[in-house]
N, C-alpha and C positions, 0 to 999 in steps of 0.2 A: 356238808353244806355249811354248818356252824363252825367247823374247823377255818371254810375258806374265808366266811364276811370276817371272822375274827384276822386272819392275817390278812388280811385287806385295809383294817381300821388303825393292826399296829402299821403298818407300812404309810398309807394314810396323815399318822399321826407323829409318826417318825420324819415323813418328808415336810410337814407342817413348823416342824420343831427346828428343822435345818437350815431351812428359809428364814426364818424370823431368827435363827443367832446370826446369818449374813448378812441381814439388813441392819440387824443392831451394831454390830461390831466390825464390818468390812467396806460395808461397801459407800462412799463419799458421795458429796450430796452433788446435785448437778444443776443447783440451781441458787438464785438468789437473792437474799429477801429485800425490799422494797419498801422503806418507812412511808410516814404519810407526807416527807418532806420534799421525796426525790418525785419527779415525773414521769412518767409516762414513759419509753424510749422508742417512740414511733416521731417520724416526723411526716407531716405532710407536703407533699411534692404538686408545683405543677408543669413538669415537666410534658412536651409533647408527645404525642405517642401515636401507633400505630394499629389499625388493626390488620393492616395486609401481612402478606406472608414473608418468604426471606427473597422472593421475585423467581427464584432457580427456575421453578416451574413455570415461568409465565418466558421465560427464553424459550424461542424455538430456533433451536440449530437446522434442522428438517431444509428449507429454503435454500440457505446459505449453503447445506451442504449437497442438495441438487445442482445449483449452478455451478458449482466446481469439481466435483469430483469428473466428469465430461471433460474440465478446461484441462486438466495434471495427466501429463504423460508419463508415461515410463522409459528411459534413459538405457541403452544398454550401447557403451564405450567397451569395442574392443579396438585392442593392441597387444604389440609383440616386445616381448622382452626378451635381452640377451641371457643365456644360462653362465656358468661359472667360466674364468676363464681353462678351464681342464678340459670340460665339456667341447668349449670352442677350436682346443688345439687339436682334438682328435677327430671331431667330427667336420671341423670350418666352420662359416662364420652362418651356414643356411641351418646346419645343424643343431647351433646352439637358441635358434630364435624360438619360443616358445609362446602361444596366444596366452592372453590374461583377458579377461571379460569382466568389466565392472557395470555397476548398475544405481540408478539413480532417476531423480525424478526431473519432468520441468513444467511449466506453465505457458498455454498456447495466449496467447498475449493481441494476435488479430485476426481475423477469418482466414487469410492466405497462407498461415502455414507460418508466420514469427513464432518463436520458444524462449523462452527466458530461462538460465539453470544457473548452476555455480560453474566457474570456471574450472573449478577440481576435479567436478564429475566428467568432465570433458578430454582433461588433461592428457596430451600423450597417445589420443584417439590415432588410428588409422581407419576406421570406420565406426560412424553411429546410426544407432538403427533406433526409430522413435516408434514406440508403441500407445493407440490412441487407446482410449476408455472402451469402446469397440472392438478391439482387437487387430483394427487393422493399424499395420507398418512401415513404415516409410522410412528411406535413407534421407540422411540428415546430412547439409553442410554448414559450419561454424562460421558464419557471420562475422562475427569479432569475439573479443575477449579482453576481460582486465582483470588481472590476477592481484592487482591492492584491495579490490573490491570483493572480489570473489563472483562476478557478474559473464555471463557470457550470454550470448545471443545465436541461437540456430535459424533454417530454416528449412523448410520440408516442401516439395511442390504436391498440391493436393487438387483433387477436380470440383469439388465441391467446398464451400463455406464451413468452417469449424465453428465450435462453440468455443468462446475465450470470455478471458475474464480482463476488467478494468482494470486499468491502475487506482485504487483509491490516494488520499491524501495522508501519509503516514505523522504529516507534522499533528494532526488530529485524532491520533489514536489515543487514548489515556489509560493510566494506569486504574487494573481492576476490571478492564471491558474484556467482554469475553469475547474469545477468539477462537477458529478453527486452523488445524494444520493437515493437511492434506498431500500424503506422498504415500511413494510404493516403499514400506519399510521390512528389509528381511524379502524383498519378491513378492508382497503383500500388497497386489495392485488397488489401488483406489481405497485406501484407509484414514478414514477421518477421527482425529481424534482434539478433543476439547480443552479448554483452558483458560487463564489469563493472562494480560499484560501482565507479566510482572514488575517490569523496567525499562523505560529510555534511555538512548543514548548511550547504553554500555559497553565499555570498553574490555577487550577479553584479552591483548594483546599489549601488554607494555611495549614491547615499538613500535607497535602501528598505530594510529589516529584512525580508527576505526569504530565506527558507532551502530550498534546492535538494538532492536526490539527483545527483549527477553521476555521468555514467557514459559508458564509448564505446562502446556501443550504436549504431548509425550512426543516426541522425535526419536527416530533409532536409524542407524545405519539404511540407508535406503530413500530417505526422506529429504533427501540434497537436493537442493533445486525445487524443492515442490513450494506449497501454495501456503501464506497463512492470511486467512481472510477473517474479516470480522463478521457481525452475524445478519452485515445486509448484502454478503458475497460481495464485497470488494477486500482487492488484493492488494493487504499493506503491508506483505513482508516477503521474503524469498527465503526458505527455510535453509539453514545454512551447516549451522555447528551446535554441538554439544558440549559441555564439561563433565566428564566420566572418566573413573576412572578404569575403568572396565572396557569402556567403549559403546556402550548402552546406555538408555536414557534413565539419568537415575533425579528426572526433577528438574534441571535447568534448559532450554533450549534458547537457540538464540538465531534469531532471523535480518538478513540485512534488506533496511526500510524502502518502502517502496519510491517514496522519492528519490530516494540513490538510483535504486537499480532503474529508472525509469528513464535518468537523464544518463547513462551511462549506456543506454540504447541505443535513444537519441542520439548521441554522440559519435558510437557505433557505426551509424545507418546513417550519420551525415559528415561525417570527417574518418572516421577509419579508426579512430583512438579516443581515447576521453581527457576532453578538454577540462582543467581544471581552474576552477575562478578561485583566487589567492588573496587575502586579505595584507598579510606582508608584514605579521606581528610573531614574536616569541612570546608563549606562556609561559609562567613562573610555574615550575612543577612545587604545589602547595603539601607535599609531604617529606619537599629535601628540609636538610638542617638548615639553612638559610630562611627559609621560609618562616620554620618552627622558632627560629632564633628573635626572628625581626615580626612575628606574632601575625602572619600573613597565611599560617594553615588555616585557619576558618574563614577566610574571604569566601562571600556569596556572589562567585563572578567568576570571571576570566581576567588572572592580574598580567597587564601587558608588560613583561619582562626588558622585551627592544622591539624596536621597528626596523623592517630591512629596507636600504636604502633603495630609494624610486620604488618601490613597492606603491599601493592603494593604500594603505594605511599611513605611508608616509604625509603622502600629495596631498591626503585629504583633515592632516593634524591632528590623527593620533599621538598622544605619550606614549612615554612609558612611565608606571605607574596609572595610568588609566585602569579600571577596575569596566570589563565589560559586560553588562549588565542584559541588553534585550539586545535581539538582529530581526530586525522587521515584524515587531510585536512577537517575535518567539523568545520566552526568557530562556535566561544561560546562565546554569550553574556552574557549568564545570568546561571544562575544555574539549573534552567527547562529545556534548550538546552545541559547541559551535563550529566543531570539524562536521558532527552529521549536519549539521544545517548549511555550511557551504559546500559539502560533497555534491549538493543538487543545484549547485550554482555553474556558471563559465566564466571565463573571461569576457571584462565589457559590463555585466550584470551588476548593476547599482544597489547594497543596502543602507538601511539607514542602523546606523548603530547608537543605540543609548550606553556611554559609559558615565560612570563616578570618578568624578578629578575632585581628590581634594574635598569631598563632604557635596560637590557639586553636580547636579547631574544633567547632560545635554546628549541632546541628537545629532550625529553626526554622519553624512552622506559618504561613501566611499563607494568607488566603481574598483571592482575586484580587479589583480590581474595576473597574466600570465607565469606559468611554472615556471622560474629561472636559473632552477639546478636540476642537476640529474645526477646519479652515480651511474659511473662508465661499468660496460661489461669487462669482464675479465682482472684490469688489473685494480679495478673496483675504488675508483677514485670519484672522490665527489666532486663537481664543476659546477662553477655558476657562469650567466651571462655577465658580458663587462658592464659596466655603469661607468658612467659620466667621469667621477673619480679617478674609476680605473685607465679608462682612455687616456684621463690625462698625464696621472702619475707614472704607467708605464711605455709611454710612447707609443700605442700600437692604438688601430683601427676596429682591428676585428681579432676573436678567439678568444676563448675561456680562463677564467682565473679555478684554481685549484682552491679549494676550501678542504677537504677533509681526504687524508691517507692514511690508507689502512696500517699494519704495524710493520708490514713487511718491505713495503717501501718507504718506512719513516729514515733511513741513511740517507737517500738521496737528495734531501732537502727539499721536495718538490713544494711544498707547501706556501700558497701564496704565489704562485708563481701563475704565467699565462703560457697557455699549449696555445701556438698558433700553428704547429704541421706537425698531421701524423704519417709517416711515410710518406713524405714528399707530399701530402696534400692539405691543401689548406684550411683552417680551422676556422669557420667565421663566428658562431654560436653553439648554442648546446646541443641541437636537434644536430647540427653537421659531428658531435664529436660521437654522438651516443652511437647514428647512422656507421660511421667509422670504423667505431671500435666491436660493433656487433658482426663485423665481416672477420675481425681479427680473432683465428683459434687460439688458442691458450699456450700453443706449441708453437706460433709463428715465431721469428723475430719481428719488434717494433722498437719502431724508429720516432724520437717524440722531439720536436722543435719546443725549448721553454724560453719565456723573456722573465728576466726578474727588474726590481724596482726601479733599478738603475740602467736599463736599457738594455742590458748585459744579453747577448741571448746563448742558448747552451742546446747540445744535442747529447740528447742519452739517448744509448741502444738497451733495448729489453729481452732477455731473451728466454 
């Protein structure tokens, strides 16, 4: 017993003694001393302050996601695809067709059976078959479709009234409000999942003027067409696309706004196509070297590069160099922010535009108008409607001037020139060339009547 408290006392006195050489000799001070000159280093604040919490808890999704999980269908696009052509030569052409069955979601939009999805999940359909929250199915026909938007329109014949959702006001959504996305993802019918705006107006596509609701909302494969509603169950977005590189939601989702898709219905379900209201200016794209050169990448606006002639923006004395600023109290930073705001416009449709001239800033009235070019099918030429100019300088009444040709027909000099007959038939505008040329296969011969500046007129065969 005397043996143990003894080595208890050296150990004790040993670990005592080991401690105190580290404090003397190793270990640095961690602090620092304070004469009676210096202050205090506290300051006092009176800043506002809070005692609530961080709010998370006082959202209730619960509501918002009863009303709509009922309105989001399930989407199921089949169609036949051709197999190789090996497969084709040995079996014919019944032999090689093979069903493909895709799947996606949409949102029931009136009691009678309207559906709003993407044109994609649609695409190529030989039959669709809509599945309700219920389980019950109906055969579906395609209304219409607009493949720049990504918007298409079904309808179902039903005996009884559905549960559907509003269109809310998407110019009102903000960033940071939470939102719901609701679609069948993976076959996963009626899954709600949560998030924020992250962004307006985004652009995902360098050639398209296309403007996105972004939000991380989880989206995956499946979730096209479906619903993204805010948390009083109104519907400000139509779930559309992802950025993955996988193909799965890794964070970013992105929805095309419900004022789009709304008048693109509309549109739909009163003329057959979507009318689009054209202000009739070119943006300066604010990251070319020109821009960067002449000190115009940080403009807070839309800098108007030109105005197209008879355009709305002409008539109504727009510049260029005009910096556009607001469109009917919605400001505009960027050129995505005022493409999605006139994407919900038509032709006819009056805004008031606030631009900056010159340090100055005014309101100016413009009635939007009509699309005056198209790129033809097939041999994929750009045309515009004549104007006033053009009537005169070229001697002709009616038909299309050529503005842009692709690389394969840049020998033939078409450019600039007016198509007044294709195949013997006459060319009056852009709707009669586009109508035209969408009959002509790729394999036909075509037959194209041109006038150039000098009256001159000339017949190319294409073949």
């Amino acid at each position: 017993m005397k043996k143990t408290i003894h080595l208890f006392l050296v150990a004790l006195l040993a670990g005592g003694f080991t401690l105190g050489a580290y404090k003397l000799f190793f270990e640095k001070d961690s602090y620092q001393w304070v004469n009676d000159k210096d202050t205090t280093p506290f300051v006092k604040t009176n800043f506002p302050a809070t005692t609530n919490g961080s709010g998370i808890n006082e959202i209730d999704f619960t509501i918002a996601a009863e009303k709509t999980v009922n309105a989001v269908v399930y989407v199921k696009n089949m169609s036949v695809s051709r197999a190789n052509p090996l497969t084709e030569f040995f079996y014919g052409s019944e032999g090689s067709r093979q069903p493909q069955i895709g799947t996606g979601s949409g949102v029931i939009i009136s009691p009678d059976g309207y559906i709003v999805t993407n044109n994609h999940v649609i695409q190529k359909a030989t039959r669709l078959e809509i599945t309700l929250n219920n389980n019950k199915s109906y055969e579906a026909e395609v209304v219409g479709a607009d493949e720049p938007t990504d918007i298409a329109l079904l309808k179902i014949d039903v005996e009884q009234p559905l549960p559907y959702l509003a269109f809310g006001d998407s110019d009102y959504a903000k960033v940071g409000e939470w939102v719901l996305a609701v679609g069948n993802p993976f076959g996963l019918t009626s899954t709600v999942t949560a998030g924020i705006v992250s962004a307006k107006a985004r652009s995902i596509s360098p050639g398209r003027n296309q403007s996105f609701i972004q939000t991380d909302a989880a989206v995956n494969p499946g979730n096209s067409g479906g619903a993204l509603v805010n948390t009083n169950g109104d519907l400000i977005g139509i779930n559309t696309a992802i950025t993955s590189q996988t193909g799965s939601y890794v964070g970013y989702s992105f929805a095309v706004p419900s004022n789009i898709a709304k008048k693109v219905v509309d549109d739909l379900l009163e003329f057959g196509n979507v009318q689009k209201g054209l202000l009739g200016i070119s943006a300066l794209n604010t990251r070319s070297r020109d821009a960067i050169e002449q000190g115009l990448d940080e403009i807070d606006g839309v800098y108007i590069s030109a105005i197209e002639e008879e355009s709305g923006a002409e008539k109504a004395g727009l510049k260029s160099g005009d910096v556009i600023k607001q469109v009917n109290n919605v400001r505009v930073r960027k050129f995505s922010e005022l493409t999605g705001f006139l994407s919900a416009k038509r032709p006819g449709d009056k805004v008031d535009v606030l631009v900056d001239r010159n340090g100055k800033r005014m309101t100016i009235p413009v009635v939007l108008t009509k699309n005056q070019t198209v790129d033809l099918p097939n041999l994929g030429l750009r045309v515009k409607n004549l104007t006033k100019t053009d009537i005169k300088n070229y001697g002709v009444t009616d038909g299309v001037k050529i503005i842009g040709v692709p690389g394969a027909y840049q020998r033939y000099g078409l450019q600039n020139k007016v198509i007044t007959e294709v195949d013997g038939e006459e060319i009056d505008n852009i709707d009669d060339a586009k109508n035209v040329f969408s009959k002509i296969s790729r394999y036909d011969t075509i037959s194209i009547t041109t006038v150039d500046e000098n009256g001159e007129k000339e017949k190319l065969i294409f073949q």
